[in-house]
C-alpha angles and dihedrals in degrees: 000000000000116000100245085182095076115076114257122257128262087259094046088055092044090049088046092051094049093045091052090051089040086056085054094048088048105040109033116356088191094074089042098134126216118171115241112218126191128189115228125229120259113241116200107233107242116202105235087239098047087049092052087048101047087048091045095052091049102057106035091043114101135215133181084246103042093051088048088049087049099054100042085053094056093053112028095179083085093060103048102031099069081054092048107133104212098193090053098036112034112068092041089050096044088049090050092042092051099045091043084051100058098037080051099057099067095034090058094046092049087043095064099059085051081058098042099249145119115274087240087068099055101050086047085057088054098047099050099029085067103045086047096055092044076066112049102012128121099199129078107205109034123101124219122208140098123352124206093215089048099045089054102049082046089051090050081053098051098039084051092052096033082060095045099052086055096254114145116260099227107093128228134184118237108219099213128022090167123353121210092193094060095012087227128145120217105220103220130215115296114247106221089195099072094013087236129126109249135122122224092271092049085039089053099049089044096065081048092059101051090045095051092046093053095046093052082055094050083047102045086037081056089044087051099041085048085236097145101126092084083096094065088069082064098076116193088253075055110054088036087063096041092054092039094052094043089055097064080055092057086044098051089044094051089051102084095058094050083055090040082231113165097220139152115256100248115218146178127039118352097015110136089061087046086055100044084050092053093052090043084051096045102032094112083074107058116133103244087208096054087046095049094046090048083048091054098045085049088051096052097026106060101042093047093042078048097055097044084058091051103039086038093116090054110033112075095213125017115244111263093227094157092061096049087050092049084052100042092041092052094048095049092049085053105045094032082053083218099165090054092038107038109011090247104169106236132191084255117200115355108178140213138252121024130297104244111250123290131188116238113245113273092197096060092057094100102054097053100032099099083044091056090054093073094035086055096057102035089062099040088051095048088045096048094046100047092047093045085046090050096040082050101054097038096046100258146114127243122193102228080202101057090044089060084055089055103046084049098055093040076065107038088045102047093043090075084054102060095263139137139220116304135174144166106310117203099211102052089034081053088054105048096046088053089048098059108271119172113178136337095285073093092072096056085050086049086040089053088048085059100047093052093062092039085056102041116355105050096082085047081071099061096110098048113119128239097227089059090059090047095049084047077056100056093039091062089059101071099088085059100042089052082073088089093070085051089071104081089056088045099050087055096051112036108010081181096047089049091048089054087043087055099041092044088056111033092053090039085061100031107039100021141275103278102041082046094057096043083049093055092050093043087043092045092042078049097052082054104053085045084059097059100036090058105028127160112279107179129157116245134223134194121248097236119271092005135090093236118118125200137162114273090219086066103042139034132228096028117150121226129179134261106245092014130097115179110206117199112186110190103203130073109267118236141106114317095048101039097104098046085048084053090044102047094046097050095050090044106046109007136313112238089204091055093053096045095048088057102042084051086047093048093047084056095048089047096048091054088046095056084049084058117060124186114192083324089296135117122230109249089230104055085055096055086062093066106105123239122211107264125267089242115082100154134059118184108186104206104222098182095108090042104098099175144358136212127205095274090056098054094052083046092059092038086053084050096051092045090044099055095033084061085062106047097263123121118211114214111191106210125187101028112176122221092260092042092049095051089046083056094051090043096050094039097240088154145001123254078250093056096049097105086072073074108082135178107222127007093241087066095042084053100048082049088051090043092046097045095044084058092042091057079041098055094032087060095051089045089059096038086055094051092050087049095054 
């Protein structure tokens, strides 16, 4: 009889190893293992101040070319309009240009209002805002101009300051800041609060102005410091809501002038139900002849909005029906006589020619600065994503940096113009792609639109009635408030997408704007980290004779193996998920604390039952409580959906491991990737020895589980045969 209690000899174990690998190969070639060993790279070993150095030198040194480089990036105008091909590019960009321009004309008048401004402001936004961005943009199709969701957060902002420098809150129109015909100058009221003299429409603009300058600096220091990726906090569910919801606030705002009410601007939170209370409240007083002209414009103007979205593929141009209802409008006001006759509010003077500069007021910076914040974001975002949607589609790229130049400078310009905020616009940049835009020599012929009717046309305005710029203003909202026949098909694809597009909204009408906006992005950032705390946890099985692994919740006639349970958590592990990653693999594998409670439980029952004897036998029942080690003796974590861990995540799979490992059972991680694998050295998770418990693929980590469970097999039946003899 052989001694099994000595340890086997180098041979023996050799023998042993080869006859185990020999079984796989016999019984089942698919779990055959072979380690798969890979070579890291070898990385050079930079001191940190050589590394500074070496960054430092090569971005402040300076080169003919790289000057040259610089500058041409910073104004790309200078790169594509040498190559500018006059017979492809410039018909298609003179027809978009036009028809922009003259679409442009009303919206900016009734805008303005929208912004709490003068007519003459908006269309000197439009004016410079394209011309700008002809300058410093990256993408050839969007137009950049007034937009409805900016003008009203601007306006918040005005009516807010207006208020607060003691101006009344009923607004008038002043019929002459600056005359060409006499060449006078009417010297408005003083305001005492700031000693100047203004009157509340300079003082309005005046507020524009430094908002809109200190949102163009927020947006070129972003561009400088390359933070651009604030924008993607602002998902796509997010900045639907946000304009949806904005756009009730448009809606309620434009209501009193289709009703011709005399009402204060609420603002603040809860203003749009302040503002439907005061038109409830006051809507004994509505002008009949202000109601039955915005009747009539809706009348004309959605069916036939309606019929150039239906008939785009085949007109060439869409109809300007805005523009036929501002001039028939207009004539009718002046030769009805309606505001004598009738008290129809009308846009009063708008002069021509252009205000000289004027600084914006640097005392006022402190009161605006956290507003322009919002305001900042919320154009560069909108710009960014319509640009990359358009590159995309025409086969181009854009520079989300250099966008964020542009946008900048199409604020801090203008500002000393007497402008206001502007940014991309979907609708106007919808209509000059589809009518044959080419590249951004289309905004100067839409800019020179604009200056023809600041030089000549703009008095020609003076009759046109407010409530027809407000009803040019609702009308505009339709594409955002179709958003709401987009939620079935978003329900059924994103739940979570559709609840940020709710709250987003819901919270942007009913509290205000800005707190709408910082609610979206808590709530999104929220939804995120949801994601990651309950993630899916499902066990995996093998589609039979492949190396493919897939929950056996979702398919059917996986196989799994005996002994083996193959975990896949599909979340990055750290703090704030460990518990629910402890959680989800003990329920669905074993709990060590389980197992070890009973076994503990059972060595107490068996040592009372050795104290109490019966006839010198044991009851049967008392011996089925013994606990047996459990069936499972493998664990293979798929980390192939774990894209990073924390500290926390690495002690919580060390616990796992030691937990398990108390208990008989081994834990194989699968699928690591690079980042995952270095968190796990540097947090020593395991040795350079151990570093076979580290596999590239699952189905690796299962034929070493498989092999090594036969060896213990064989190695036991090896022993139990050498006792015997």
């Amino acid at each position: 009889m052989k001694d099994s209690s000595p340890e086997m000899s180098d041979k023996e174990e050799d023998h042993d190893v080869d006859s185990s690998f020999d079984l796989a190969k016999g019984d089942n070639q698919y779990h055959h293992y072979h380690r798969i060993l890979l070579e890291p790279q070898e990385k050079n070993s930079t001191d940190f101040k050589d590394y500074v150095v070496q960054k430092l030198k090569k971005t402040c040194c300076c080169s003919p070319a790289k000057a040259k480089n610089c500058f041409f990036g910073f104004m790309p105008v200078l790169q594509w309009l040498p190559k500018y091909d006059l017979k492809k590019y410039l018909l298609g960009d003179i027809m978009s240009g036009l028809i922009v321009g003259i679409l442009l004309v009303p919206q900016s008048i009734a805008y303005s209002l929208l912004a709490g401004q003068e007519p003459i402001y908006g269309l000197y936004t439009s004016f410079f805002a394209g011309i700008i961005y002809f300058l410093f943009g990256t993408s050839r199709h969007i137009s950049v101009g007034i937009f409805g969701v900016l003008c009203l957060m601007i306006g918040e902002v005005v009516d807010r300051e207006v208020h607060k420098a003691g101006y009344g809150m009923e607004h008038k129109a002043h019929p002459v800041l600056f005359d060409h015909i006499n060449e006078s100058i009417i010297i408005p009221a003083v305001n005492h609060t700031s000693g100047q003299i203004c009157d509340k429409s300079c003082y309005a603009i005046t507020v524009g102005t430094t908002v809109t300058f200190i949102a163009g600096v927020y947006q070129v220091a972003m561009g400088l410091f390359q933070v651009g990726f604030v924008s993607v906090y602002l998902s796509d569910a997010l900045l639907s809501g946000f304009v949806t919801g904005t756009s009730f606030t448009i809606l309620t705002s434009q209501a009193k002038y289709l009703l011709g009410l005399n009402i204060p601007r609420s603002s603040g939170v809860g203003s749009l139900i302040t503002t439907w209370i005061y038109i409830f409240k006051n809507i004994h007083k509505t002008n009949l002849c202000d109601l039955v002209t915005s009747l009539l414009c809706l009348l004309v103007l959605v069916p036939t909005k309606e019929l150039n979205e239906h008939f785009k593929s085949k007109l060439k141009a869409p109809i300007p029906t805005e523009l036929v209802v501002v001039v028939a409008a207009t004539l009718a006001s002046h030769f009805g006589k309606l505001n004598e006759k009738y008290g129809s509010s009308i846009a009063g003077h708008i002069p021509t020619g252009f205000l000289p500069p004027k600084a914006p007021d640097w005392n006022l910076i402190p009161n605006v600065a956290v507003d322009a914040i919002a305001i900042s974001i919320i154009g560069f975002a909108i710009t960014v994503s319509l640009s990359e949607m358009f590159a995309k589609k025409h086969g181009y790229i854009v520079k989300a940096n250099q966008e964020m130049y542009a946008i900048g400078f199409c604020n801090i310009i203008p500002s000393f113009f007497h402008c206001f905020t502007t940014s991309a616009a979907l609708a106007k940049t919808l209509v000059k792609e589809s009518t044959g835009c080419q590249t951004q020599v289309s905004s100067v012929v839409t800019a020179m639109v604009l200056l023809l009717v600041l030089l000549v046309v703009a008095p020609l305005f003076y009759s046109l009635q407010k409530c027809v710029l407000g009803v040019i203003t609702i009308v505009n909202l339709r594409g955002a408030l179709r958003k709401f026949g987009d939620l079935p098909n978003m329900w059924r694809l994103s739940k979570m997408d559709t609840a940020i597009w709710f709250i987003t909204m819901l919270s942007s009408a009913l509290i205000s704007t800005e707190i709408g906006l910082l609610i979206g992005v808590c709530f999104s950032m929220f939804c995120v980290i949801l994601r990651t705390q309950k993630p899916e946890t499902p066990i995996l099985g093998h589609v039979e004779e492949t190396e493919i692994y897939e929950s056996l919740c979702a398919y059917k006639n996986l196989q799994t193996e005996p002994g083996i349970k193959i975990f896949r958590f599909v979340a990055p592990l750290y703090y704030i998920n460990k518990e629910g990653f402890k959680s989800a693999l003990y329920k669905k594998t074993v709990s060590p604390i389980l197992v070890k409670a009973a076994r503990k439980k059972a060595a107490k029952r068996k040592l009372r039952e050795k104290m109490v004897t019966f006839s010198g036998c044991q009851d049967d029942v008392s011996m089925n409580l013994s606990h047996e080690p459990p069936e499972l003796h493998t664990i293979v974590i798929d980390c192939s959906a774990l894209q990073f861990l924390d500290t926390a995540g690495i002690q919580t799979l060390k616990e796992v491991r030691k937990d398990y490992a108390d208990i008989g059972i081994q834990v194989l991680l699968a699928q690591c990737n690079l980042s995952v694998r270095s968190s796990l050295y540097s947090g020593e998770y395991c040795t350079k020895e151990e570093e076979n418990l580290l596999f590239y693929s699952v189905h690796e980590a299962l034929s070493f589980a498989l092999d090594l469970q036969k060896q213990k097999v064989l190695n036991a039946s090896n022993g139990l045969n050498t006792s015997t003899d």
